[in-house]
C-alpha positions in Angstrom: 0.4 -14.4 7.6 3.3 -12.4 7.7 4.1 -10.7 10.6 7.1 -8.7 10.0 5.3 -7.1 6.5 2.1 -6.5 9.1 4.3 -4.5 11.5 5.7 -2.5 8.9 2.3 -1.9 7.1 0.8 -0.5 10.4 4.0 1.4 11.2 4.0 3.4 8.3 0.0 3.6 7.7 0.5 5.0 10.9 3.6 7.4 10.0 1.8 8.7 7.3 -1.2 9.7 8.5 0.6 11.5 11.1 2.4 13.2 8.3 -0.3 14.2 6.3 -2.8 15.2 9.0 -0.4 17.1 10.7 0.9 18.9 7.9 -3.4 19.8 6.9 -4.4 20.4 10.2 -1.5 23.5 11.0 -2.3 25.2 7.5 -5.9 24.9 8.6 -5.4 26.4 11.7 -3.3 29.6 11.2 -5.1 30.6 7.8 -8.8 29.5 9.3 -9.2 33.3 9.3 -8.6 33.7 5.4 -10.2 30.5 4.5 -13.6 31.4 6.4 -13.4 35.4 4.8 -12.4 33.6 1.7 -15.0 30.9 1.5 -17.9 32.3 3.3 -17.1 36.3 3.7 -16.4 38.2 7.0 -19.6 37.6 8.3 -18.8 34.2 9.3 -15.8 35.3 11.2 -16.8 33.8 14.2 -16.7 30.4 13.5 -13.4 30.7 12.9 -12.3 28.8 16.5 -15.1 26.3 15.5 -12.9 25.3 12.8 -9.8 25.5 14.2 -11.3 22.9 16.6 -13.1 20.3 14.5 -10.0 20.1 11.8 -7.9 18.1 14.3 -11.2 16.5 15.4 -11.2 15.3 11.7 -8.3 14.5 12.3 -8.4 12.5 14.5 -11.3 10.6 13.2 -9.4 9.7 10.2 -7.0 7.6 12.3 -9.3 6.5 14.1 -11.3 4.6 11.0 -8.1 3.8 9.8 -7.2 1.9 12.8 -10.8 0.5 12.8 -10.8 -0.9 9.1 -6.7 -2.8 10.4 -9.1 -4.7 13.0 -11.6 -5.3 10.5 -9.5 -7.1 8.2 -7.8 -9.2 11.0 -11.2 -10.3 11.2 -12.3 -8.4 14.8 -15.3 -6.2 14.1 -16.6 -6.6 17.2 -13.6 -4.7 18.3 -14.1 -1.8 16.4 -17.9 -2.2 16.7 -17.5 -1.8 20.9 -14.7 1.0 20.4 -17.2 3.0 17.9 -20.1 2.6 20.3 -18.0 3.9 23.1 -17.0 6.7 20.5 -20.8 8.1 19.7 -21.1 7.7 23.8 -19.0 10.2 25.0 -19.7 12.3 22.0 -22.9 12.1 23.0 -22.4 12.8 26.7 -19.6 15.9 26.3 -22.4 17.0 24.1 -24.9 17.3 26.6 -22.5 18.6 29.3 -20.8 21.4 27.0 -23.1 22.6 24.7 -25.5 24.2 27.4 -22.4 25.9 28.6 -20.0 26.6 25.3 -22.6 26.7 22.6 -21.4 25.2 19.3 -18.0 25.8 20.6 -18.5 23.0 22.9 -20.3 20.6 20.3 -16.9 20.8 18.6 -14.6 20.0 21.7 -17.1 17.3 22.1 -16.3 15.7 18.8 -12.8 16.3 19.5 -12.1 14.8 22.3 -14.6 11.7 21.9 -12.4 11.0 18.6 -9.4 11.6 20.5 -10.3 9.0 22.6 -11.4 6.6 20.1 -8.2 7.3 18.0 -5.9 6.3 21.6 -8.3 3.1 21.6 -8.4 2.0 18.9 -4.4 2.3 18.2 -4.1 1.0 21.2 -5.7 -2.7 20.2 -4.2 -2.5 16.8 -0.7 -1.9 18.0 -1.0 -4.8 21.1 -2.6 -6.9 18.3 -0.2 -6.7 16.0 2.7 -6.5 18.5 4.0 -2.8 16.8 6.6 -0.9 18.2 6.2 2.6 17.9 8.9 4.8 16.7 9.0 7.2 19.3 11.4 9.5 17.6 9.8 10.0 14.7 6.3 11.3 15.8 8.7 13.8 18.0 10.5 14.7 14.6 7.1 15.4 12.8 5.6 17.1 16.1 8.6 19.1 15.6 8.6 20.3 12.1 4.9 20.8 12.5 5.8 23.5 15.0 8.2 24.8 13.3 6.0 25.4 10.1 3.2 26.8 12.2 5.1 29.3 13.9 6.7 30.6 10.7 3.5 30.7 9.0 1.7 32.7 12.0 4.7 35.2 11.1 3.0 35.9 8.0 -0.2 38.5 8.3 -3.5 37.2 8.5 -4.3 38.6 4.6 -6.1 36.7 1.6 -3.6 38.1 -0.9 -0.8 36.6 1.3 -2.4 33.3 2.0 -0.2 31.4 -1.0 2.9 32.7 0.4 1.5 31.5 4.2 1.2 28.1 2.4 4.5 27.9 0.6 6.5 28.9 3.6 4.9 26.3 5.9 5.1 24.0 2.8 8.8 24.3 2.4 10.0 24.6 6.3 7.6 21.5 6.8 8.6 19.7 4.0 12.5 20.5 4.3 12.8 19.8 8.1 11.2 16.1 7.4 14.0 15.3 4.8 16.9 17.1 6.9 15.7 15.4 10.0 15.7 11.9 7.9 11.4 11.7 8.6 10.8 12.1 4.6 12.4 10.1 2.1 11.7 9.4 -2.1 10.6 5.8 -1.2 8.1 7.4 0.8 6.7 9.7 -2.4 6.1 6.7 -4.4 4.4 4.4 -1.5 1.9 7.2 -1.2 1.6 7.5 -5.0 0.9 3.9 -5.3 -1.7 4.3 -2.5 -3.3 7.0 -4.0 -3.7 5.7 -7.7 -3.4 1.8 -7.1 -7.0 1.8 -6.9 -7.8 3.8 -10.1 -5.5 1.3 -12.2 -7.0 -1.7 -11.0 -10.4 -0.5 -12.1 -8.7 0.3 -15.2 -7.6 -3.0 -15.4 -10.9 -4.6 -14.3 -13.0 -2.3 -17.1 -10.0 -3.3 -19.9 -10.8 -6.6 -19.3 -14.2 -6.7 -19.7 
């Protein structure tokens, strides 16, 4: 029933997804070449573009449920019902139209793009629904220390033994361009703390009391 608090909620849901995701997806994709020769050994080197692909469809997924569960709550399933539906069909169609072409590589553009899709829809409703503004400046402050982190961390070689040092570079120049460019504050380390754990306490609090 509060409007203003809603805003704000979605706003920095939102933010912080952006933040996160971002910040995954661009270690994923310059070090997919260590993680697959780490994880799996050389011989699945190839599907090392697969994964590069399918971590920002992930991605992109994960705003996409988030959005769906904000219209859930408000009481709209049938919004997010339709926008899934229409999700799974033009998965389902890029899949038959790029698979026969690009192999697996187009089963993961598929997926991609159809979450892509359902990610613009979805934020689309929840942001006329909720009558959001969006902060235009900050996505191009994130976009931009994402960049900045990728390219530094490309700059280091494509080597197991130098993966941690890949990870702290693009860690600190990531991390530091937020907070210089005003994007990541201490308020913003103890909302997602509270997010993380506020669950875990209240079962602790549930299990104390019976």
């Amino acid at each position: 029933k509060d409007a203003q608090r809603v805003q704000h909620l979605v706003w920095q849901s939102t933010r912080i997804l952006l933040v996160s995701l971002s910040f995954i997806s661009i270690l994923v994709i310059s070090s997919a070449t260590e993680l697959i020769e780490l994880l799996f050994t050389e011989m699945y080197a190839p599907s090392v573009p697969i994964l590069q692909i399918l971590i920002c469809g992930l991605s992109f997924l994960t705003v996409f449920m988030v959005f769906a569960t904000m219209l859930n709550v408000e009481d709209r399933p049938a919004s997010s019902l339709w926008i899934s539906a229409g999700v799974a069909a033009v998965n389902l169609a890029l899949n038959f139209w790029w698979v026969p072409r690009f192999g697996i590589a187009g089963a993961a553009w598929a997926t991609t793009c159809s979450t892509f899709a359902g990610m613009l829809w979805a934020g689309i409703v929840v942001y006329r629904k909720f009558a959001v503004a969006i902060n235009q400046r900050a996505i191009v402050r994130i976009v931009a220390a994402a960049a900045v982190a990728f390219v530094l961390g490309k700059l280091v070689p494509d080597t197991i033994s130098l993966l941690l040092l890949k990870y702290a570079i693009m860690t600190a120049a990531f991390g530091g361009l937020l907070f210089v460019l005003g994007e990541f504050r201490v308020e913003d380390v103890a909302q997602l703390k509270n997010a993380l754990f506020s669950r875990s306490q209240g079962k602790a609090v549930v299990n104390s009391t019976s």
